[in-house]
VOGU-3710 file (C-alpha; in Angstrom, 3 decimals, decimal comma):
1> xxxxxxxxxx> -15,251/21,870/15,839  -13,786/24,405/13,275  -10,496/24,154/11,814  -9,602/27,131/13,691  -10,621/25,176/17,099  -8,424/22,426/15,500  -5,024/24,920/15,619  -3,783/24,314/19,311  -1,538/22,339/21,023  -3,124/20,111/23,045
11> xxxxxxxxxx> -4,718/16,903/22,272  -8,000/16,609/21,232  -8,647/14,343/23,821  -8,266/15,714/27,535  -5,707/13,884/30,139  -9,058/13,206/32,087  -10,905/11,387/29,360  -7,627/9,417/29,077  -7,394/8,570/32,270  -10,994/7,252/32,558
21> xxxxxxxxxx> -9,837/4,799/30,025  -6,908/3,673/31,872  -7,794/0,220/32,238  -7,943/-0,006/28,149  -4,969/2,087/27,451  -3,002/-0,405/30,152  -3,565/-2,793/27,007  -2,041/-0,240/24,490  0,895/0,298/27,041  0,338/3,933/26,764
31> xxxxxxxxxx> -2,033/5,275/30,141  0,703/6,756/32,690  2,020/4,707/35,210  0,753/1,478/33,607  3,725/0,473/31,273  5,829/-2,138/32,386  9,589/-2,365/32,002  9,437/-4,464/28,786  6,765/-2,644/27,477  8,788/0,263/27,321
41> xxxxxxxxxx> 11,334/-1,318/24,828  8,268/-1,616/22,222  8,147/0,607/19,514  6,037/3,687/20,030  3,780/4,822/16,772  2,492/8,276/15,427  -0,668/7,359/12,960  -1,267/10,209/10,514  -4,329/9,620/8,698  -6,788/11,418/6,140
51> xxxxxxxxxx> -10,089/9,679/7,268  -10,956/6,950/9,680  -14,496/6,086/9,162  -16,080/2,998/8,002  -14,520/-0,492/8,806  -13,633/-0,410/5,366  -11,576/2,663/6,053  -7,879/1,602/5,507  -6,931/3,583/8,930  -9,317/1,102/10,391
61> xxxxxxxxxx> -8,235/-2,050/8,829  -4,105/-0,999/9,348  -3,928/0,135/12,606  -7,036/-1,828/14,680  -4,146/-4,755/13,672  -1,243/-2,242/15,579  -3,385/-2,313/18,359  -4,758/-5,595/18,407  -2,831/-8,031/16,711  -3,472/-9,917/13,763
71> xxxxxxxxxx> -3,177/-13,199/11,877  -0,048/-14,463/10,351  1,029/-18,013/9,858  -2,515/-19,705/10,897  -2,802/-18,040/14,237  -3,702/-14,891/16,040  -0,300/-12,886/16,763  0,003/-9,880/19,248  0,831/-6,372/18,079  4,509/-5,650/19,346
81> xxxxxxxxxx> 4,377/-1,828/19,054  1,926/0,632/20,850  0,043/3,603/19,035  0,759/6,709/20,964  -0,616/9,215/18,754  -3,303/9,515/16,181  -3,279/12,830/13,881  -6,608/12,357/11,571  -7,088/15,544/9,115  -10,552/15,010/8,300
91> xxxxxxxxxx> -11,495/14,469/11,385  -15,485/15,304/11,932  -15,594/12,851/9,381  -14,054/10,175/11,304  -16,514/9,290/14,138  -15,214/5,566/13,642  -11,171/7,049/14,793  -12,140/9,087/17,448  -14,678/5,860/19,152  -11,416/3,927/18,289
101> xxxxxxxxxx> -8,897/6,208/20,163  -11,011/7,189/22,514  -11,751/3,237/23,973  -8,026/3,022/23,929  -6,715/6,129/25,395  -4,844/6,987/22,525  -4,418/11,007/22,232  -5,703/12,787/18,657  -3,632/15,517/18,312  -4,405/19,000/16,326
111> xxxxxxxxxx> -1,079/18,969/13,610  1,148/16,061/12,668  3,861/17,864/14,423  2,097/17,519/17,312  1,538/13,949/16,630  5,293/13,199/16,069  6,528/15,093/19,225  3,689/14,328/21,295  2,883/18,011/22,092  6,723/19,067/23,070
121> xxxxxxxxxx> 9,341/20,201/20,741  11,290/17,266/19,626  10,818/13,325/17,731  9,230/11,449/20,493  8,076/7,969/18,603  9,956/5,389/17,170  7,754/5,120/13,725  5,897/6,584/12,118  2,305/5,464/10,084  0,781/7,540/7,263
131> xxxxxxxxxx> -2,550/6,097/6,158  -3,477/8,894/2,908  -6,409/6,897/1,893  -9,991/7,288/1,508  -12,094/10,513/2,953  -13,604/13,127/0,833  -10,904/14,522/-1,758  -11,707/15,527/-4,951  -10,282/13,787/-8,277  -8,966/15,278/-11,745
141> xxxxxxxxxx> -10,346/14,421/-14,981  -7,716/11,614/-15,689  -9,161/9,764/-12,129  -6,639/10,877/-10,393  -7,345/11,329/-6,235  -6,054/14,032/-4,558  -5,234/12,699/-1,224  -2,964/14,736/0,283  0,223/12,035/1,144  2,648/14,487/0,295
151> xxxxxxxxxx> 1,615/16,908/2,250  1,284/14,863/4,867  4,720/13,336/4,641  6,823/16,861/4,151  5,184/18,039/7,470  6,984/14,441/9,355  9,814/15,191/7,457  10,148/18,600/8,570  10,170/17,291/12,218  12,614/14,900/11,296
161> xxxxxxxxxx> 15,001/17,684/10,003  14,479/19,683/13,395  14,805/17,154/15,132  17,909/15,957/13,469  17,266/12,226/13,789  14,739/9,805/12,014  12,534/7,124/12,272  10,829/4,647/10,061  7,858/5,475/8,148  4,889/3,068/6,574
171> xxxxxxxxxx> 2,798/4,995/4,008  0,077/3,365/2,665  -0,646/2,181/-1,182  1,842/4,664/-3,990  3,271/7,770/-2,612  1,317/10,255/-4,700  -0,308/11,011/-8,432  2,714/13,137/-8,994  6,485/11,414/-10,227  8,409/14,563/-8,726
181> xxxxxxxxxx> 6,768/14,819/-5,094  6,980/10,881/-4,982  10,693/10,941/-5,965  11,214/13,794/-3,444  9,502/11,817/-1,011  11,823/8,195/-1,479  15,022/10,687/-1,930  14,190/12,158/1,761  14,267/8,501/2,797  17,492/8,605/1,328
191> xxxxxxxxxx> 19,037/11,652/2,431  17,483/11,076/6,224  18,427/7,406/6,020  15,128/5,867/7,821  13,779/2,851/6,259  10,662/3,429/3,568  7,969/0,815/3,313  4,255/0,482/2,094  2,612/0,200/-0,935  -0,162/-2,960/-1,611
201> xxxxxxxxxx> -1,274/-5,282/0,278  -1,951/-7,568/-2,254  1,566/-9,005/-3,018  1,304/-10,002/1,175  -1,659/-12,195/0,352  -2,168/-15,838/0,251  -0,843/-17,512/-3,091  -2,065/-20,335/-5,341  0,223/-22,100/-5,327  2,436/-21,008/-2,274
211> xxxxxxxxxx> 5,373/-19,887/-4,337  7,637/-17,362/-4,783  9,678/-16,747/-7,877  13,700/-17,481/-7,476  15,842/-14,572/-7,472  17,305/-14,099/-10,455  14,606/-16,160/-13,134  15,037/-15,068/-16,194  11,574/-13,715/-16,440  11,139/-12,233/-20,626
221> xxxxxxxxxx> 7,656/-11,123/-20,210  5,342/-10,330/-17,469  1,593/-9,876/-17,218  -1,351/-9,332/-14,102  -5,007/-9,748/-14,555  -6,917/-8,290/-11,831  -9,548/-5,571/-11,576  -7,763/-2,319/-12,471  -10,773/0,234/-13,373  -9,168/3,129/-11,621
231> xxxxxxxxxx> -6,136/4,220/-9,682  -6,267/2,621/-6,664  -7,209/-0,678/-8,182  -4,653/0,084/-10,906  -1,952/0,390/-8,564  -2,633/-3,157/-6,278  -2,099/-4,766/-9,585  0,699/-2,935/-10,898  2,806/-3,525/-7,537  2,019/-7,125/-7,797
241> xxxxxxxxxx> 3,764/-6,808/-11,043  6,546/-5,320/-9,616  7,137/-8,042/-6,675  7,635/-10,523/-9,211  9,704/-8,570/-11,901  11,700/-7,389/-9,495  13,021/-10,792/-8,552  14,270/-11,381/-12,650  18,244/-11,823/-14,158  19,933/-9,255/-13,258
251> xxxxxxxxxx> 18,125/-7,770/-11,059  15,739/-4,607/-11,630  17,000/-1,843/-14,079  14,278/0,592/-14,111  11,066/1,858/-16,349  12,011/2,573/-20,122  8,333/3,736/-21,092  4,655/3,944/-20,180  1,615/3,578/-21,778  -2,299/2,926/-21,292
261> xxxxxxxxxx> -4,911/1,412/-24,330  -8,214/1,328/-23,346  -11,625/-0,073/-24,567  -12,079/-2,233/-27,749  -8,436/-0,966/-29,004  -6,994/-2,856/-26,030  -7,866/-6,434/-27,947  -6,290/-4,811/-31,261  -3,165/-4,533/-29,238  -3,370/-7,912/-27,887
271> xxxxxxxxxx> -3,429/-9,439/-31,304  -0,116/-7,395/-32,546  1,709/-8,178/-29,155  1,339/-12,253/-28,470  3,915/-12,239/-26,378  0,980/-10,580/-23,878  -1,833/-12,259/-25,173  -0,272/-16,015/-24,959  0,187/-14,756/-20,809  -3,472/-13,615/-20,655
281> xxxxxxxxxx> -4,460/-16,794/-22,306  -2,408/-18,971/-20,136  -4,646/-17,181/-16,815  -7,642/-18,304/-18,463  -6,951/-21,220/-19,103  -5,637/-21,805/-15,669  -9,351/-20,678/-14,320  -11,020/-23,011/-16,904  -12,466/-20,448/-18,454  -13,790/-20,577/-22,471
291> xxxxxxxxxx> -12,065/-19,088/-25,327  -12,793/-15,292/-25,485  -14,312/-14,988/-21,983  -12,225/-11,633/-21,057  -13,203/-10,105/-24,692  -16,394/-11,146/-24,442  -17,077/-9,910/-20,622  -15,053/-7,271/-19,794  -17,420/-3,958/-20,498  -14,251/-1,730/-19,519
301> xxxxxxxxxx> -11,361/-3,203/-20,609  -7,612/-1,475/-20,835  -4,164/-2,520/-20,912  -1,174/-0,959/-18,414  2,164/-1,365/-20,924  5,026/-1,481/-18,953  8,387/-1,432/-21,106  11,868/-2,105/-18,750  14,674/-0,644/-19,550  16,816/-4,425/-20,027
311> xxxxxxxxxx> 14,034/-5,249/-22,610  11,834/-6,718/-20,444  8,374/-6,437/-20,965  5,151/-6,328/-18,854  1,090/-5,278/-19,143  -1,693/-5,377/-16,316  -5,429/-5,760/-18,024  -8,225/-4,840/-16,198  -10,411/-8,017/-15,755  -12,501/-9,716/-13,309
321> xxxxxxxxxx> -12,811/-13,028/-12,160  -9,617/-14,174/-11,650  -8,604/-12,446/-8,715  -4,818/-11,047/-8,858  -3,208/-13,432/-11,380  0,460/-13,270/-12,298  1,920/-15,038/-15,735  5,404/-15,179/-16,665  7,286/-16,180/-19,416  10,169/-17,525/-18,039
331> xxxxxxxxxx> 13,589/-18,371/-20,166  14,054/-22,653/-20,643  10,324/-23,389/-19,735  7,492/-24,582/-21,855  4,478/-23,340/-19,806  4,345/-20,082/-18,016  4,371/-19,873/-14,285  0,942/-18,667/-12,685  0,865/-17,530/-9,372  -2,670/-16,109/-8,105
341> xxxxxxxxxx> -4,007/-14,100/-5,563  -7,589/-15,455/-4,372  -10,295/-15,672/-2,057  -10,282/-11,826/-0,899  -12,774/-12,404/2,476  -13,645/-8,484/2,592  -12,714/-6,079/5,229  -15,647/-6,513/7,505  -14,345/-9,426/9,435  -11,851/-9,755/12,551
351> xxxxxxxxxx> -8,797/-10,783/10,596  -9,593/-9,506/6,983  -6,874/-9,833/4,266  -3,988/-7,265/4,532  -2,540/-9,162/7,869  0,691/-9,643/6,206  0,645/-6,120/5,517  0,830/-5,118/8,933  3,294/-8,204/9,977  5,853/-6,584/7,906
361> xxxxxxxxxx> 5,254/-2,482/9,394  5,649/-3,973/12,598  8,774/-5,986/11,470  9,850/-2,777/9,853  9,536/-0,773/13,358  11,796/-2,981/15,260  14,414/-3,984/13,044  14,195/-0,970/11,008  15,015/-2,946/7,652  12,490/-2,203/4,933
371> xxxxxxxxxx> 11,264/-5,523/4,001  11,706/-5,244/0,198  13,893/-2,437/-1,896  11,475/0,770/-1,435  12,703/1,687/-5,254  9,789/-0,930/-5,496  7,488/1,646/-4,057  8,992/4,444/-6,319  8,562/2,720/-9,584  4,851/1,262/-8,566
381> xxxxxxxxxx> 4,216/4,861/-8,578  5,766/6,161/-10,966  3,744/3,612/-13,423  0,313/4,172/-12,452  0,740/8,153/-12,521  2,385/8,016/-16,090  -0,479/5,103/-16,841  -3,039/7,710/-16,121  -0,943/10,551/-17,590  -1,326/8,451/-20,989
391> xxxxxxxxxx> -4,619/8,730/-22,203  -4,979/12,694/-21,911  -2,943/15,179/-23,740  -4,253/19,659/-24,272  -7,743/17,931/-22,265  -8,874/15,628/-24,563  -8,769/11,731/-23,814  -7,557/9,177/-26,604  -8,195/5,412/-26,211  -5,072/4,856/-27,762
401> xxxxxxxxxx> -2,940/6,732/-25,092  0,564/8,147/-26,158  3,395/6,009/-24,936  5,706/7,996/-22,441  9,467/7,678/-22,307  10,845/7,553/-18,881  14,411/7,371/-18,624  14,672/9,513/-15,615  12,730/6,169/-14,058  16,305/4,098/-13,731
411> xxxxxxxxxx> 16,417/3,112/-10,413  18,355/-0,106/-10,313  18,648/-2,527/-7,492  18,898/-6,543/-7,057  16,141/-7,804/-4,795  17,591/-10,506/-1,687  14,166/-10,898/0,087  12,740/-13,877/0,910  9,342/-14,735/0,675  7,034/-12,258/2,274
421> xxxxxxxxxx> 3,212/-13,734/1,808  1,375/-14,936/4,260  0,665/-18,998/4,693  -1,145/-21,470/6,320  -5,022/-21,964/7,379  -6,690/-18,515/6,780  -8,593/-16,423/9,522  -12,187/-17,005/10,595  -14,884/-14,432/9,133  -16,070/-13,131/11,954
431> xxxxxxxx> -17,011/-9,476/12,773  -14,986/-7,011/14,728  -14,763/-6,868/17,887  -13,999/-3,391/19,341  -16,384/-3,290/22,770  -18,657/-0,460/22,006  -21,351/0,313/19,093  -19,553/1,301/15,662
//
C-alpha cells in the first residue's frame, strides 16, 4: 500500500473483516451490538504508534496489556479500558499490529485524526496512547533518534483544540530530543488541562528492597548505575533518578546545569567529585563486587552530571551488572540508602516487566489523575537531550563535554505520591499467547 493509498478516511480494516471477528472483538467490547451496559462506562482508547513489529516492539508490550490484562500485585488483572482505534505510521512495517488488530477487531485508521474521532468530525475516545518508539528512523551524530513524538502529539492536540475538549494522554519513554517541542508539548497539557503521563518503566519495577523514599528526605547527593550507552537507555536511568530526587526537602526546584564526561576522563572526574564516587562505591559494594570492578570492566564508560538548582547534586554512570541501582546520600545517616532495580525477565514472555507501567495508564484513564507530577516527565527530558547536547559543539565531539546552564529548566513542584512499584510474587515466563502464528 502507498502512502498515497494510506490518505483516506476509512479504516484500513473493512466493517466486514471486523465483523468476521466479532466473537474476539466481543472480548475488546468494541464489535457492534456486543457491548454490554457496563462495558460502555470503560474507557475507550486511540493507540498512535510509530511501529508495531516484533514482541519486543514497545506497541506490543504496552498495549497487548490494554487488551489483555496484566500482572500487578502477584496476580493476573483484567484490562479496564477497550482499544478502539489503532493509528500505526509505519505501518507495512508492522505485520505484528495489523495480526494484532486484526484478531481483535480493532480498526487501523489512515491519520491520527482519524484515529481520535473514529472517522467523524469530533473527539470520540476517552484517552489517548502514543507509543513513538522503535521502527526505522534515522539518528543524528550525537545518537539522537528521530522518532517523530512530536509530530505525533501536535496532530492529537490539534483535534483536541477543534474539538474543544480533552482527554488524557500516555506517551511513551521522554517526549522528544528537543527541550522546546517537549516544553510545548507538557505546556499544551497545561493550557488544555488533560492529565500527562509516561516516561520509564523502570521506576514501576520490582525493588530490592521494597521501599520507597519518604517525602521530604533530605537527600544531598544522588547517583544511578545502570546501562546508559545511548539515549534510550540513558533516559530509563535518568528518570529513575528523578523518582527518587523528586521525593527530597523541599520538594523539587528544577535543573541548574547539564553535563556529560565520557571514556577514561569519566574516572578523573570521579576522583575530584567523592561525593559521587563514595555513591558508586557504596552500589558495589552492595553487589559484592571487588575494588575497581566498574573501572576495570566498563569498555564505554560516561558520567550524566546533573546539578539542581537547591544545590543538590546527582550523576547516572553507564555500567553493567547491577541492574538499575539508586544511592543516596541522605542528611543524619551513616550509610547511603540503595534501592535496586533487578531481575529484568525480557519482553518475550506473557507478563514481561513494564506491568506496572500499564497499571498506572489505565489508572490514569479512569480517574484522570496523572500518577506522579508530569514536570517529572519534562525534566527527564530535558536532561538526556542537554546530556547528549554536551559532548558536541561546531561538529566535533569532546570527551570532556561542556557543562550547560539551564535556568529556563525551573519547574518546581512537591511530589504527594505514594508508592507506585509493583510488589509481590513476579509473573511466570511463559510465551505469549495471542491465538494465531506471530
Amino acid at each position: 500500500m502507498t502512502e498515497n493509498d494510506r490518505m483516506g478516511s476509512n479504516p484500513l480494516f473493512t466493517r466486514r473483516e471486523i465483523l468476521e471477528t466479532s466473537g474476539k472483538a466481543a472480548l475488546a467490547g468494541i464489535a457492534a451490538g456486543t457491548v454490554s451496559h457496563a462495558a460502555e462506562r470503560r474507557p475507550r482508547l486511540a493507540c498512535v504508534v510509530t511501529y508495531w513489529a516484533a514482541p519486543g516492539s514497545h506497541a506490543d508490550w504496552i498495549i497487548t496489556k490494554l487488551l489483555d490484562g496484566y500482572w500487578w500485585k502477584g496476580a493476573h488483572t483484567p484490562s479496564r479500558v477497550d482499544v478502539v482505534s489503532v493509528y500505526i505510521h509505519q505501518l507495512q512495517e508492522s505485520g505484528l499490529g495489523r495480526k494484532v488488530c486484526k484478531s481483535k477487531g480493532i480498526p487501523i485508521y489512515n491519520t491520527v485524526g482519524e484515529a481520535l474521532t473514529l472517522g467523524g468530525k469530533e473527539l470520540a475516545v476517552d484517552g489517548v496512547v502514543l507509543v513513538g518508539e522503535h521502527g526505522i528512523y534515522h539518528s543524528n551524530l550525537k545518537g539522537q533518534k528521530y522518532y517523530p513524538r512530536w509530530w505525533l502529539y501536535q496532530q492529537i492536540i490539534r483535534v483536541f483544540e477543534q474539538s474543544k475538549r480533552s482527554v488524557p494522554v500516555f506517551n511513551d519513554k521522554h517526549l522528544s530530543t528537543s527541550w522546546d517541542e517537549a516544553k510545548w508539548m507538557f505546556d499544551k497539557s497545561r493550557e488544555l488541562d488533560f492529565p500527562l503521563y509516561g516516561g520509564s518503566s523502570i521506576p514501576f519495577y520490582y525493588r530490592k528492597p521494597e521501599v520507597e523514599v519518604d517525602i521530604d528526605t533530605p537527600i544531598r547527593a544522588s547517583v544511578v548505575a545502570g546501562s546508559a550507552e545511548d539515549e534510550g537507555s540513558l533516559f530509563h536511568c535518568v528518570d529513575v533518578l528523578q523518582c527518587f530526587v523528586e521525593r527530597r526537602k523541599g520538594g523539587e526546584t528544577g535543573i541548574k546545569a547539564v553535563q556529560c564526561i565520557q571514556g577514561p576522563e569519566t574516572w578523573k572526574w570521579t576522583d575530584r567529585n567523592p561525593w559521587a564516587g563514595n555513591l558508586l562505591d557504596a552500589v558495589r559494594t552492595s553487589f559484592n563486587l571487588k575494588p575497581g570492578h566498574f573501572q576495570e570492566t566498563v569498555r564505554e564508560p560516561s558520567v550524566c552530571i546533573v546539578d539542581y538548582r537547591d544545590g543538590t547534586k546527582g550523576a547516572v554512570y553507564s555500567v553493567q551488572g547491577v541492574g538499575w541501582t539508586y544511592a543516596g546520600s541522605i542528611e543524619g545517616r551513616k550509610d547511603p540508602t540503595i534501592i535496586s532495580m533487578l531481575g529484568w525477565p525480557g519482553p518475550y514472555s506473557q507478563y514481561h516487566a513494564a506491568n506496572a507501567y500499564e497499571h498506572w495508564l489505565i489508572e490514569m484513564m479512569l480517574t484522570r489523575k496523572e500518577p506522579f507530577n508530569a514536570e517529572r516527565l519534562l525534566l527527564s527530558t530535558g536532561i538526556v537531550s542537554y546530556n547528549m547536547d554536551s559532548n558536541w559543539e561546531n561538529g566535533r565531539h569532546y570527551a570532556i563535554g561542556r557543562r550547560i546552564e539551564t535556568p529556563f529548566m525551573d519547574m518546581t513542584y512537591r511530589s504527594t505520591r505514594g508508592p507506585l512499584f509493583n510488589t509481590g510474587p513476579r509473573p511466570p515466563v511463559i510465551p505469549y499467547i495471542r491465538g494465531f502464528e506471530t
